[in-house]
C-alpha positions as CSV (number, residue, x, y, z in Angstrom):
1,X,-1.2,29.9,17.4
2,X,0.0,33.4,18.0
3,X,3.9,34.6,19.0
4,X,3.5,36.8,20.9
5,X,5.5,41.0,21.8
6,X,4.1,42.5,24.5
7,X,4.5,46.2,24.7
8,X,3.0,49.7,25.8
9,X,0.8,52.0,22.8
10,X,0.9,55.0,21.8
11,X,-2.5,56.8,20.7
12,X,-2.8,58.5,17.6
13,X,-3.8,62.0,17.2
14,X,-3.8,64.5,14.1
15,X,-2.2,67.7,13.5
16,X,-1.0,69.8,15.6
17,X,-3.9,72.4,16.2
18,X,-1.1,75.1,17.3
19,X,1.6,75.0,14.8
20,X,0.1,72.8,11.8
21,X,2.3,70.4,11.7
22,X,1.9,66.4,11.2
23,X,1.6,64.5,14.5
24,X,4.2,61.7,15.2
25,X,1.2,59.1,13.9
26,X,0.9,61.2,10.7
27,X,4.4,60.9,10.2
28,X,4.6,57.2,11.5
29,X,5.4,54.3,8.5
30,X,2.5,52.4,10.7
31,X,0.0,55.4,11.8
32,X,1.2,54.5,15.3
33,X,-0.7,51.2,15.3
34,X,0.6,48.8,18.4
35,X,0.4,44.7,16.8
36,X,1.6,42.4,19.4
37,X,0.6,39.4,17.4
38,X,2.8,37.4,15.2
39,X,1.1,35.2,13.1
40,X,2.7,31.2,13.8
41,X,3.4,29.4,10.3
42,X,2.5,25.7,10.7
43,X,5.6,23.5,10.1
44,X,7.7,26.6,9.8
45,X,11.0,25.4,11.8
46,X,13.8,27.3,10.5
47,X,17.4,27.4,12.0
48,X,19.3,30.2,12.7
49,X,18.3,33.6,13.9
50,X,17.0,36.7,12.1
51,X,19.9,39.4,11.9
52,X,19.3,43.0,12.9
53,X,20.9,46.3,12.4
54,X,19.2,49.4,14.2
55,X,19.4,52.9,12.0
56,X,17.1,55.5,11.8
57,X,14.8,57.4,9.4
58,X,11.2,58.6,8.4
59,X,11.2,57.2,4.2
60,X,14.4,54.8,4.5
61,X,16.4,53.0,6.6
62,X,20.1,55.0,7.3
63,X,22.5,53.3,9.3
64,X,24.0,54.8,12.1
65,X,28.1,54.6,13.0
66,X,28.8,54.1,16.4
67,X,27.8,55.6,19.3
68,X,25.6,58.4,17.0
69,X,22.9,59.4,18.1
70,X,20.0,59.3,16.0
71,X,18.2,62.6,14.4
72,X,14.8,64.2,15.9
73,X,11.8,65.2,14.5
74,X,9.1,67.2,15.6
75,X,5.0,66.6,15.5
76,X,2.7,66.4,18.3
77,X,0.8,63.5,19.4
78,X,-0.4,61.6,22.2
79,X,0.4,63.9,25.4
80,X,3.1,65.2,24.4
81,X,3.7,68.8,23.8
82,X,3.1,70.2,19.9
83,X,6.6,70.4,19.5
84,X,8.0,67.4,21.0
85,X,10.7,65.5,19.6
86,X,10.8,62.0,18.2
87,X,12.7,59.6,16.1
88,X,12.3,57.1,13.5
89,X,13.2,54.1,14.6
90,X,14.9,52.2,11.5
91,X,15.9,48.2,11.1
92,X,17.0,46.1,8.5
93,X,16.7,42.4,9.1
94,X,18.7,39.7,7.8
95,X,17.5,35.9,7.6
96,X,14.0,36.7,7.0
97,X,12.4,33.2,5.3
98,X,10.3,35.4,2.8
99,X,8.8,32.5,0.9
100,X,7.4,31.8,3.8
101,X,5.9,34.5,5.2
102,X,5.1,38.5,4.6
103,X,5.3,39.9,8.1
104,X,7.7,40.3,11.2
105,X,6.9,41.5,14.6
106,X,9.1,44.4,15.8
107,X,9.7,45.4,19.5
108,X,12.1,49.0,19.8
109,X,12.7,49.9,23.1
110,X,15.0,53.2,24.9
111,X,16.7,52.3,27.6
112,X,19.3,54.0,30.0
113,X,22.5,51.9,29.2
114,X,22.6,51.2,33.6
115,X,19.6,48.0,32.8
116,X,21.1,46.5,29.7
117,X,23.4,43.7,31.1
118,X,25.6,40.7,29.2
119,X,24.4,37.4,28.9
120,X,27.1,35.6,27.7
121,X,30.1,36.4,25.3
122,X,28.0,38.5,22.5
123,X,24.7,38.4,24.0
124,X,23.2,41.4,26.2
125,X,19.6,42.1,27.0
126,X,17.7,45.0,28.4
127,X,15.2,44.8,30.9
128,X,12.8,46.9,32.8
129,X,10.9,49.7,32.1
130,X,11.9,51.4,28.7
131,X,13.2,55.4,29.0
132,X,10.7,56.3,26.6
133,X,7.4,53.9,24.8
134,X,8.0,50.8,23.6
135,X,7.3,50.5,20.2
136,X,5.2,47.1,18.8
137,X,4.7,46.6,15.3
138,X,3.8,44.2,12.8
139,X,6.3,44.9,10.4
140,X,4.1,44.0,6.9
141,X,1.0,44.3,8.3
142,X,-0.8,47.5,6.3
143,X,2.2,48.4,4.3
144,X,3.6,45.3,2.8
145,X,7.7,44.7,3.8
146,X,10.2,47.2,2.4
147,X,12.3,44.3,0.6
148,X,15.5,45.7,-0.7
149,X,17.9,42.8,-2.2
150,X,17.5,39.9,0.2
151,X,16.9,42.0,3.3
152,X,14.1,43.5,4.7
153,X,14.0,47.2,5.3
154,X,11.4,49.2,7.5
155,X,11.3,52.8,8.9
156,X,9.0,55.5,10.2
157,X,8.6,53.8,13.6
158,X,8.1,56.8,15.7
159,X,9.3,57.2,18.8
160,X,8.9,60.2,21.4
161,X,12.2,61.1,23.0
162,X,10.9,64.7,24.8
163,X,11.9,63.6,28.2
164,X,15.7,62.0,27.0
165,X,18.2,64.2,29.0
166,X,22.1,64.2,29.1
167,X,23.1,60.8,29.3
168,X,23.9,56.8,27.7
169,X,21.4,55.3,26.7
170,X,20.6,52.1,24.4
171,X,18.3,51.2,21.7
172,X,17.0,47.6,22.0
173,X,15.2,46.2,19.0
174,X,13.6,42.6,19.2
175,X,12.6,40.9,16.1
176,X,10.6,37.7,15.6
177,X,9.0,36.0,12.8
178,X,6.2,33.4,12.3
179,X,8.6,30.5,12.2
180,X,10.0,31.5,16.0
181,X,13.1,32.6,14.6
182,X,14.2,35.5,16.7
183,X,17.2,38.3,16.3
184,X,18.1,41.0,18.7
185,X,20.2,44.4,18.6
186,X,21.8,47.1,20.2
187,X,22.7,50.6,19.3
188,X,24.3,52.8,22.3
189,X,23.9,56.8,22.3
190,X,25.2,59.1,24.2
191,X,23.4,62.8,25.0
């Protein structure tokens, strides 16, 4: 049985002919590869939910106070221009049953703060169509999981941002691992 993410792609392409520099998927942790399959653990039934922190960065995961925003890079790829911008999309996740299994499935979204909406007392969720790609990866899946203590640690999800303008927006990041434990979080931004 598969869990399943379902999210947009982004294609990867190599350097950037005009300026030499590494495309987003050359810089990307996971060469830009879209996983939408999480692998079901038989008998796996664990309570709780997975906890999630959002931060940013291209070799380790760096929290972000706030209401930062997070820093850009540049790299071509895709159709983007050679010198668009992107981020590395960072999380470190809590509650992670690592005895039982080696991979998580990631979904980071950007979203204009209008479509996120409460669900409850600490509970929002964003819907609709993402600002910019959605990101799907199996977090452990080619690189094994960046384990640091007894949390997990990934980074170097790329991200274009080119087309953010002045305004709030929110990054959504959906976690979800083989045992159907799920955690979601929230970082706001302004521009």
């Amino acid at each position: 049985m598969l869990i399943g993410l379902t999210l947009a792609g982004c294609s990867p392409f190599g350097t950037s002919p005009s300026r030499g520099e590494p495309s987003r998927c050359e810089q990307d942790r996971y060469d830009c590869q879209e996983r939408t399959d999480v692998p079901a653990v038989a008998g796996c039934e664990l309570e709780g939910e997975l906890t999630i922190e959002i931060g940013f960065g291209m070799s380790a995961f760096a929290p972000l106070a706030d209401g930062e925003p997070p820093a850009t890079y540049s790299g071509g790829g895709g159709f983007q221009a050679a010198s668009a911008s992107h981020v590395g999309a960072a999380l470190r996740i809590g509650g992670a049953a690592l005895d039982r299994y080696d991979v998580l499935g990631a979904q980071v979204s950007v979203y204009e703060a209008g479509v996120c909406v409460t669900m409850g007392e600490d509970s929002r969720m964003c819907d609709g169509v993402p600002w910019t790609a959605d990101r799907s990866v199996l977090l452990g899946d080619g690189p094994e999981l960046n384990v640091v203590g007894s949390v997990v640690e990934e980074y170097g999800i790329t991200m274009p941002i080119e087309s953010l303008g002045p305004g709030a927006y929110v990054v959504q990041a959906l976690v979800l691992d083989p045992c159907g434990q799920m955690g979601v979080a929230h970082h706001d931004f302004t521009l």
